[in-house]
DRENDO-1510 file (C-alpha; in Angstrom, 1 decimal, always signed):
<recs>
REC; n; res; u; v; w
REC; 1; UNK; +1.9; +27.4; -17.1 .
REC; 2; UNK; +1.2; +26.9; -13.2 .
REC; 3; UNK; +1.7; +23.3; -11.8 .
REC; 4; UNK; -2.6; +23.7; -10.9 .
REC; 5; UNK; -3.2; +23.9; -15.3 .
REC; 6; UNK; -0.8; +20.8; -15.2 .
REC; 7; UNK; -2.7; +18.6; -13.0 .
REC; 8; UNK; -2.9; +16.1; -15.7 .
REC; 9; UNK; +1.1; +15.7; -15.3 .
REC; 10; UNK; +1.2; +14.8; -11.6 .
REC; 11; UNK; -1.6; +11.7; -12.3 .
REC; 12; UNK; +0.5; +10.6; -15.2 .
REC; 13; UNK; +3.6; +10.8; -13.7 .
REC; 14; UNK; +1.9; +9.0; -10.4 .
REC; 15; UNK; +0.1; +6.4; -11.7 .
REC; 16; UNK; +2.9; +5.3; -14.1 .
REC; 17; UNK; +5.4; +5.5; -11.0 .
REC; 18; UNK; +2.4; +2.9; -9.1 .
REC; 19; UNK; +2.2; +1.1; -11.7 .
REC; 20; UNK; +5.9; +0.0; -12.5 .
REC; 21; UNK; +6.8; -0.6; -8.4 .
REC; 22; UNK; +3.7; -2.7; -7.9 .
REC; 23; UNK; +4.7; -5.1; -10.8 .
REC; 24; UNK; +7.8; -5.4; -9.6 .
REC; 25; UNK; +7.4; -6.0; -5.9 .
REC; 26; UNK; +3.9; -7.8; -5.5 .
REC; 27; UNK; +5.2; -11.1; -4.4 .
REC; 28; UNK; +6.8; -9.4; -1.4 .
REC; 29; UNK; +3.5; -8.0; -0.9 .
REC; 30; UNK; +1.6; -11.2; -1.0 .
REC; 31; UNK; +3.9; -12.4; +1.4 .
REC; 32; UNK; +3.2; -9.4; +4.1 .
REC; 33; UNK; -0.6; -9.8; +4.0 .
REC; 34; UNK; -0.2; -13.4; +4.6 .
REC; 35; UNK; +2.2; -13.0; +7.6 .
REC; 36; UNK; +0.6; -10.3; +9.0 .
REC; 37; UNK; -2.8; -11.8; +9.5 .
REC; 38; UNK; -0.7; -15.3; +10.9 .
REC; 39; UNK; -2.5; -15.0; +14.7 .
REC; 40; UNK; -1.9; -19.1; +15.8 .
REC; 41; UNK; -5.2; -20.1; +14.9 .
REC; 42; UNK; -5.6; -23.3; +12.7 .
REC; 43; UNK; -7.4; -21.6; +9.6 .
REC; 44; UNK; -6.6; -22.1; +5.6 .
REC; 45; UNK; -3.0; -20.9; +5.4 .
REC; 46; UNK; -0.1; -23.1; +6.9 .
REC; 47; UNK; +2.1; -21.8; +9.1 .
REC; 48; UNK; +5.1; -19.5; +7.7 .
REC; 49; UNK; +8.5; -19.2; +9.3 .
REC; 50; UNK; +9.9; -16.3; +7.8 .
REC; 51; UNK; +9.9; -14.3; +5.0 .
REC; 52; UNK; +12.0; -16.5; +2.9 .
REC; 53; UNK; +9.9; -19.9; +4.1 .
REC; 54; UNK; +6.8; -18.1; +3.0 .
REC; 55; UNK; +8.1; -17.7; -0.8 .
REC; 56; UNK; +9.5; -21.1; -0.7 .
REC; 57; UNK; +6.3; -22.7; +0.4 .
REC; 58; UNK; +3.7; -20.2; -1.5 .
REC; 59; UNK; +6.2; -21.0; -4.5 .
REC; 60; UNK; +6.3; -25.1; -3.5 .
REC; 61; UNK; +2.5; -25.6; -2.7 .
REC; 62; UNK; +0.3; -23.2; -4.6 .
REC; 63; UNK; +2.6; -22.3; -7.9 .
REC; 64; UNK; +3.8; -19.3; -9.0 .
REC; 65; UNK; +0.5; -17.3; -9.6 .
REC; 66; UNK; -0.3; -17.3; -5.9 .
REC; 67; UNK; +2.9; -14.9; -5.5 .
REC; 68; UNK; +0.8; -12.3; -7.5 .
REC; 69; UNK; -2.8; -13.1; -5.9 .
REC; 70; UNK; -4.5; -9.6; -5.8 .
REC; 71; UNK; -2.8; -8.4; -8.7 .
REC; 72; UNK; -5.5; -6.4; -10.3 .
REC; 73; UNK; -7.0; -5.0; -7.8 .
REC; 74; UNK; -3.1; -4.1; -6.5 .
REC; 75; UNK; -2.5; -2.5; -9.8 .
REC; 76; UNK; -5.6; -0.6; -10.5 .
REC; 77; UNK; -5.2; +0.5; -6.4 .
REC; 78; UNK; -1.6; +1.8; -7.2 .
REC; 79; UNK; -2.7; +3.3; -10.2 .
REC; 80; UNK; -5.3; +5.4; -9.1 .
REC; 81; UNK; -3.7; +6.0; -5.6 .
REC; 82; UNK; -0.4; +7.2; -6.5 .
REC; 83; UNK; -2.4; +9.4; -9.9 .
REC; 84; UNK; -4.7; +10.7; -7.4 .
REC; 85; UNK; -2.1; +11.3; -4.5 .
REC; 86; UNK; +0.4; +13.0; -6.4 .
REC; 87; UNK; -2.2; +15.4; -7.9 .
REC; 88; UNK; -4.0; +15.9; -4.4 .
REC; 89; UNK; -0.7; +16.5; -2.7 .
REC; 90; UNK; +0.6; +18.9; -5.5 .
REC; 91; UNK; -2.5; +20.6; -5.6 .
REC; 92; UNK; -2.5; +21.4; -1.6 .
REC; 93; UNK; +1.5; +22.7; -1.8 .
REC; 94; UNK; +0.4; +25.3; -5.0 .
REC; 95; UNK; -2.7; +26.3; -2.3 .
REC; 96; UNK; -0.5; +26.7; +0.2 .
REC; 97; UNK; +2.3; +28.1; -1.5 .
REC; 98; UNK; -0.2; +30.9; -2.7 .
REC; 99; UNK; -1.5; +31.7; +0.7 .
REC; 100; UNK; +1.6; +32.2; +1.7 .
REC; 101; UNK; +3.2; +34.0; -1.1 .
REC; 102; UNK; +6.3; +31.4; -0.7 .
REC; 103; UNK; +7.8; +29.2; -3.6 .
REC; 104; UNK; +8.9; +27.0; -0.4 .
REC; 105; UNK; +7.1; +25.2; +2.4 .
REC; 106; UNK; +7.9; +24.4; +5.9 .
REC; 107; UNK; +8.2; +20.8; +6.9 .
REC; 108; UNK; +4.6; +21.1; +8.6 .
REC; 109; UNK; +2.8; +22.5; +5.7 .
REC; 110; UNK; +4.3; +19.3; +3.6 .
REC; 111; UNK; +2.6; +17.0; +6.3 .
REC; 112; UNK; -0.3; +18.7; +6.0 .
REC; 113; UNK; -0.7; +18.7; +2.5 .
REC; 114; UNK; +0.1; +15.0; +2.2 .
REC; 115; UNK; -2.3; +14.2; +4.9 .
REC; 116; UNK; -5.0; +15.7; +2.8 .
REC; 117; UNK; -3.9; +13.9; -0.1 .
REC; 118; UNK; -3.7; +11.0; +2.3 .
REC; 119; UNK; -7.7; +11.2; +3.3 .
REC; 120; UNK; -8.8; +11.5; -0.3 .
REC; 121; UNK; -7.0; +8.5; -1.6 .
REC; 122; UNK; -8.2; +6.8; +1.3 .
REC; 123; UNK; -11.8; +7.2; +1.1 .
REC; 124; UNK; -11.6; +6.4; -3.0 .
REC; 125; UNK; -9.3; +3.3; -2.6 .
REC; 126; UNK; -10.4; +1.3; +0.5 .
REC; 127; UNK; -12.4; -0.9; -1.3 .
REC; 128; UNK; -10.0; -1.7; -3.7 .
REC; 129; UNK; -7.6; -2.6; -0.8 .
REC; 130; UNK; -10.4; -5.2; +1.3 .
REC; 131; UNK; -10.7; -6.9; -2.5 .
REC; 132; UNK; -6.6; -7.1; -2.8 .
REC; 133; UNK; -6.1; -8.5; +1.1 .
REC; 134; UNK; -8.8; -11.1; +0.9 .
REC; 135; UNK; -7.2; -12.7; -2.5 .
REC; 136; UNK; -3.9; -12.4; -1.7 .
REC; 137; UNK; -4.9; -14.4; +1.7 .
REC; 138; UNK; -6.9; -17.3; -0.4 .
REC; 139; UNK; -4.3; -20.7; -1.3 .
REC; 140; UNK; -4.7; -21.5; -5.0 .
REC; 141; UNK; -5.2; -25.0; -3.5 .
REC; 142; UNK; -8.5; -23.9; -2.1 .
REC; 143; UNK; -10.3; -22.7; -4.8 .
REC; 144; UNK; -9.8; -26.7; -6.8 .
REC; 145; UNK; -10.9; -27.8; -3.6 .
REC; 146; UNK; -13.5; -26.0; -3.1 .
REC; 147; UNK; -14.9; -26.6; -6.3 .
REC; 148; UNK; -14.4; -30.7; -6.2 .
REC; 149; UNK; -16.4; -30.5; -2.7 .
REC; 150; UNK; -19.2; -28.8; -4.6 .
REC; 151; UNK; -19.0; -31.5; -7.3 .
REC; 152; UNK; -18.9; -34.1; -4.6 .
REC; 153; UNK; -21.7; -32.3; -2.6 .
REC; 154; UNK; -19.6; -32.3; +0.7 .
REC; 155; UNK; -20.8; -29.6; +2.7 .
REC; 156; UNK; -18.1; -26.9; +4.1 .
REC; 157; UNK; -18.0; -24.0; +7.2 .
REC; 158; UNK; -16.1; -22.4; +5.4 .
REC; 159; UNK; -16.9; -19.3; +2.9 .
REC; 160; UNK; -16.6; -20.2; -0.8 .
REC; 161; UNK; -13.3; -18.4; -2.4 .
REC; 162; UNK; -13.4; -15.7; -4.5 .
REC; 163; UNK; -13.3; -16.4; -8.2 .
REC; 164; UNK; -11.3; -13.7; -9.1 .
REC; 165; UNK; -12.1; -9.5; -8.6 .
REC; 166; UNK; -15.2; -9.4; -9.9 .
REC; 167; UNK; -16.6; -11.9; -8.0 .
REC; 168; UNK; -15.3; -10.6; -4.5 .
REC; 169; UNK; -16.6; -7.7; -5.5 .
REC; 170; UNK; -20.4; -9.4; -6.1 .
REC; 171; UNK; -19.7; -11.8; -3.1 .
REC; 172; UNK; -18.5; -9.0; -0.4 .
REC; 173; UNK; -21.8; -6.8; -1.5 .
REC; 174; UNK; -23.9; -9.8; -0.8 .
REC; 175; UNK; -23.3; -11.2; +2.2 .
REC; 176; UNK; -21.8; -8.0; +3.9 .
REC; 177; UNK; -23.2; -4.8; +2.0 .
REC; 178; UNK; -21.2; -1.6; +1.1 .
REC; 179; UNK; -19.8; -1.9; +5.0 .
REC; 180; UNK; -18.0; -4.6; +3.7 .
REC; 181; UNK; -16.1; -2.7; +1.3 .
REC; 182; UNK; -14.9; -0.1; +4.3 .
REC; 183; UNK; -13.6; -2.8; +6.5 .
REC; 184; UNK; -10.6; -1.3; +8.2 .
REC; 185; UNK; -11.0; +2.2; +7.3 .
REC; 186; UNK; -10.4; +3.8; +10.7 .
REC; 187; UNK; -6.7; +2.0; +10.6 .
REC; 188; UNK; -6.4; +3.1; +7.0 .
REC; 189; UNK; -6.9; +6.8; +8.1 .
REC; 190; UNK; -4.3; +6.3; +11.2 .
REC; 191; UNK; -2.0; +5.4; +7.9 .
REC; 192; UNK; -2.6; +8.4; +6.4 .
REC; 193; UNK; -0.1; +9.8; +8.6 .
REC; 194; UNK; +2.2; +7.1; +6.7 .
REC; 195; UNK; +1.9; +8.9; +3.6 .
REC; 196; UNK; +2.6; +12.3; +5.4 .
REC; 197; UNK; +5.2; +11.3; +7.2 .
REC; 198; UNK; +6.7; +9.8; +4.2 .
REC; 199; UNK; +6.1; +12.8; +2.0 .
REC; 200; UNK; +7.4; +15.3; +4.7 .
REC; 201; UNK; +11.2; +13.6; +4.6 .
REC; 202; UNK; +11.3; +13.1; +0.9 .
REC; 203; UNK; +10.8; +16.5; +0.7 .
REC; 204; UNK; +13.2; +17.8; +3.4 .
REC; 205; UNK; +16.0; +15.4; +2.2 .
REC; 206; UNK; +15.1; +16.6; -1.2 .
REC; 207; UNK; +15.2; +20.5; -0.3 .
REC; 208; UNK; +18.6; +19.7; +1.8 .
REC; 209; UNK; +20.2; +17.6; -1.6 .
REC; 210; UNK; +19.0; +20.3; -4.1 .
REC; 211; UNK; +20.3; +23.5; -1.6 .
REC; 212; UNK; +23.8; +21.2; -1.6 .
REC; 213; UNK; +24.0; +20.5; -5.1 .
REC; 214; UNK; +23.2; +24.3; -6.1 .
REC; 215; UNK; +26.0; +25.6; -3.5 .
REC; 216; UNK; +28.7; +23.5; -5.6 .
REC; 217; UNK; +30.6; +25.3; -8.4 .
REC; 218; UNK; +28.7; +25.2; -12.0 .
REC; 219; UNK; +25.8; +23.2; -9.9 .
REC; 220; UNK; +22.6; +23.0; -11.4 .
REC; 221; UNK; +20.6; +22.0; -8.6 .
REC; 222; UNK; +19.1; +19.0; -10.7 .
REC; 223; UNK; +19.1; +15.5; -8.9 .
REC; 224; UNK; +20.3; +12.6; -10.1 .
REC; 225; UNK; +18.5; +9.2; -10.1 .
REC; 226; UNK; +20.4; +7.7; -7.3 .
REC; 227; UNK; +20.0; +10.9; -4.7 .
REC; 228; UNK; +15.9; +10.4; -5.8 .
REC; 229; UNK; +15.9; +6.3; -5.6 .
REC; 230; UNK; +18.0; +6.9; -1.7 .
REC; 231; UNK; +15.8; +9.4; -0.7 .
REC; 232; UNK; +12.4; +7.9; -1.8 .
REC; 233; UNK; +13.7; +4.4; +0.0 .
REC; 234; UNK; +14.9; +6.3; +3.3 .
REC; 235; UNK; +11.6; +7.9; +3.4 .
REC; 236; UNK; +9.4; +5.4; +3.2 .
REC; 237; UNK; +11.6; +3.4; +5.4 .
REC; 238; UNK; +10.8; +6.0; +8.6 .
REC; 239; UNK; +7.4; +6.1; +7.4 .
REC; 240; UNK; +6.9; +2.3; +7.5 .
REC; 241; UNK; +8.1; +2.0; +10.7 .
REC; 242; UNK; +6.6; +4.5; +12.7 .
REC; 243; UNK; +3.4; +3.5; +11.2 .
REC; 244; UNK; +3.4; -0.3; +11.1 .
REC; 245; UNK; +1.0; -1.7; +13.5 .
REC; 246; UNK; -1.9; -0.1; +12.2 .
REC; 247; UNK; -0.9; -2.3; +8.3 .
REC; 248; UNK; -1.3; -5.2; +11.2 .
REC; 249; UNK; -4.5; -4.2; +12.6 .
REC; 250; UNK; -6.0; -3.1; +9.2 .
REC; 251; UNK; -5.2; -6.6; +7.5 .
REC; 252; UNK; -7.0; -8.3; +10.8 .
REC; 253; UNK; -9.8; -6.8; +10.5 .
REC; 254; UNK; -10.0; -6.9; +6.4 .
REC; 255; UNK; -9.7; -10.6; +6.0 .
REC; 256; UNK; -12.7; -12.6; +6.1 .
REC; 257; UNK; -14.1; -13.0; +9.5 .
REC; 258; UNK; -14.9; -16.9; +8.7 .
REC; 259; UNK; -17.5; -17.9; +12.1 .
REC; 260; UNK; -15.0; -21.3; +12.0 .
REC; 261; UNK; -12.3; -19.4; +13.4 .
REC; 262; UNK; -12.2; -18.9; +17.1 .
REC; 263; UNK; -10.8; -15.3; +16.5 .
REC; 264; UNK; -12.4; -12.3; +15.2 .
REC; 265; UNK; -11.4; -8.9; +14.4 .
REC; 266; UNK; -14.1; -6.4; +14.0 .
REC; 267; UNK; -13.2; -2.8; +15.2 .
REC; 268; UNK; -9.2; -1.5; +15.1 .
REC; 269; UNK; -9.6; -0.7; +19.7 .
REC; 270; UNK; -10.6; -5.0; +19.9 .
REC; 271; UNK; -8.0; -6.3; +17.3 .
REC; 272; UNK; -5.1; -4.0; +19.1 .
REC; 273; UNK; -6.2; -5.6; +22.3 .
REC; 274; UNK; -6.9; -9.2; +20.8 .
REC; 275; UNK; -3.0; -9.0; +19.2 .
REC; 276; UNK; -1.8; -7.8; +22.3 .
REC; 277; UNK; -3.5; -10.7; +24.8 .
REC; 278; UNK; -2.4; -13.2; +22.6 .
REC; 279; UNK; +0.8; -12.2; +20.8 .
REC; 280; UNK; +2.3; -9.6; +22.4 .
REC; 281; UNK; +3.8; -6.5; +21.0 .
REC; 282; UNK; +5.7; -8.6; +18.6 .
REC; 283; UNK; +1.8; -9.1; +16.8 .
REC; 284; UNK; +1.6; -5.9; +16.1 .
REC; 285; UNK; +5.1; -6.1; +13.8 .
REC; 286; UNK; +4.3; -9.4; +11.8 .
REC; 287; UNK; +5.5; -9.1; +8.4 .
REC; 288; UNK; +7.5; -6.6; +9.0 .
REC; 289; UNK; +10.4; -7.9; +7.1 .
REC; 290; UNK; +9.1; -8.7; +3.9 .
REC; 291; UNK; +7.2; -5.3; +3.7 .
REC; 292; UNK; +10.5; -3.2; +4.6 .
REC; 293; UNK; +12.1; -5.2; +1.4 .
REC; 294; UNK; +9.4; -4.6; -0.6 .
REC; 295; UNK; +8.4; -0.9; +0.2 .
REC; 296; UNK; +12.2; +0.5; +0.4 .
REC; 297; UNK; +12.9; -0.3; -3.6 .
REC; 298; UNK; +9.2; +0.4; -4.4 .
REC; 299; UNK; +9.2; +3.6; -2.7 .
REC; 300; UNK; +12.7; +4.3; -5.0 .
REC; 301; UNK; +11.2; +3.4; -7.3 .
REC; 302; UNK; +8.2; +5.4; -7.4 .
REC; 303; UNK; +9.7; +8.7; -6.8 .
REC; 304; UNK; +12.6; +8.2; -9.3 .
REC; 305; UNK; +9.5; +7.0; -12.2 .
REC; 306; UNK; +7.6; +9.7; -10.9 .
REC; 307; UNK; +10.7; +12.6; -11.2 .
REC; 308; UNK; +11.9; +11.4; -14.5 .
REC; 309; UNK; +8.2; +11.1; -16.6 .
REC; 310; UNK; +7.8; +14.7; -15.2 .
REC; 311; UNK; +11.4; +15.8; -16.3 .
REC; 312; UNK; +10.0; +14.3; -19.4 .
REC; 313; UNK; +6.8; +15.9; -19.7 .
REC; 314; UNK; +8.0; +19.1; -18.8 .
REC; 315; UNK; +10.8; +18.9; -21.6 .
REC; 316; UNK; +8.0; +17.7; -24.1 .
REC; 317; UNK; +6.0; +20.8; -23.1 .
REC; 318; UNK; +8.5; +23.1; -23.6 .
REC; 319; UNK; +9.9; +21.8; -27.1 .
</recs>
């Protein structure tokens, strides 16, 4: 059978890769989000020097749970990105692949199709990813203080915190509507071109590895895990750096725009030229760090999940 009557393969294989990286590296993530949005205004969060300060201190203040605040909506956004993704991007190679009448793509024609897988997960996951930012940017501090306040009746400017997923998800289509669950789309779309890029070196180092394995005497062609772990890092590495000041702008703008704060981010054009003003081009690279540790073994570890549960399936099938 044709990998388009195997669809069901690629969103296993996907999701399970999502899955397993996300559990592994959230903290890392947590840590991004909350560095990224750090702009010099006095608001909930302290101030973090570092990567490393930021775990200490997340780790010190607010326990360990708040190094996997978001985790739900992280898990069930991997899932369904990375199941949807793979079969969207698989889906547009075989389309490709047929209007061609070639078993093997150019570079551009990769791009392309994981740009359209790209917009798709996009559009079905933004929501997902406003839900994940905002309680991965809340201190577990706040929400016992927030709730003796109420008991003491002290009034607050500030927003209540969110309860947990559900309750964002009430709380955000209240007092913002269904805009409030596409804050930062535009940015999300520029990253779309993450995804492609990422896609379009994974699959040229993996055409140039499997052409120099097949070349070698008694060569199979077959990659091992550590040529699919180096080459899923590498990838996503050139991806997160060419495309890392729109993850900036996208968290700005998705936070909660709390009326207390003297700064606000409201369309990806302002909050480039807000970051700029007031931080320079250094703004537009917070978090950096943390995010290049966490999406280098994430990323090798997605694609090497992702290889070996379809090496799997497609031995299963077969026997």
């Amino acid at each position: 059978m044709s990998d388009s009557q195997h669809n069901w393969k690629h969103a296993v294989a996907g999701c399970t890769a999502g899955l397993s990286a996300v559990l592994t590296l959230h903290p890392l993530d947590v840590v991004k989000t909350r560095l990224q949005v750090q702009d010099g205004v006095a608001g909930a969060l302290p101030t973090y020097f570092g990567t490393r300060d930021a775990l200490v201190r997340i780790f010190q203040d607010e326990g360990w749970r708040a190094l996997y605040a978001g985790i739900a909506p992280a898990l069930l956004g991997a899932g369904l990105s990375w199941g949807v993704y793979f079969t969207a991007y698989n889906n547009a190679k075989v389309r490709w692949q047929g209007l061609r009448n070639q078993a093997t793509l150019p570079a551009q024609l990769h791009l392309l199709s994981a740009a359209e897988a790209g917009c798709i997960v996009c559009l079905l996951t933004n929501p997902i990813w406003v839900i994940k930012t905002r309680l991965q940017l809340q201190r577990a501090t706040s929400l016992r203080s927030s709730a003796a306040k109420v008991a003491r009746r002290v009034p607050s400017t500030r927003a209540s915190p969110y309860r947990g997923f559900t309750h964002a998800v009430r709380q955000i289509a209240r007092e913002e509507g269904f805009a409030g669950f596409y804050r930062g789309l535009l940015p999300s779309l520029l990253l779309v071109s993450h995804g492609a890029i990422q896609f379009m070196v994974y699959e040229e180092l993996k055409k140039a590895a499997r052409g120099s394995l097949s070349t070698k005497i008694g060569g199979s062609g077959e990659l091992g895990s550590a040529e699919i772990s180096f080459m899923g890092a590498a990838s996503k590495l050139v991806a997160s750096i060419a495309t890392y000041p729109s993850q900036v702008v996208r968290s700005r703008i998705q936070q909660r725009q709390d009326t207390y704060r003297g700064v606000r981010y409201e369309s990806s054009w302002r909050s480039v030229q807000v970051i700029l003003r007031r931080e320079g081009v250094q703004g537009l690279y917070k978090g950096l760090v943390p995010n290049v540790l966490r999406v280098m073994p994430q990323s090798a570890i997605t694609f090497l999940v992702y290889e070996k549960v379809m090496q799997l399936l497609d031995r299963h099938l077969q026997s």
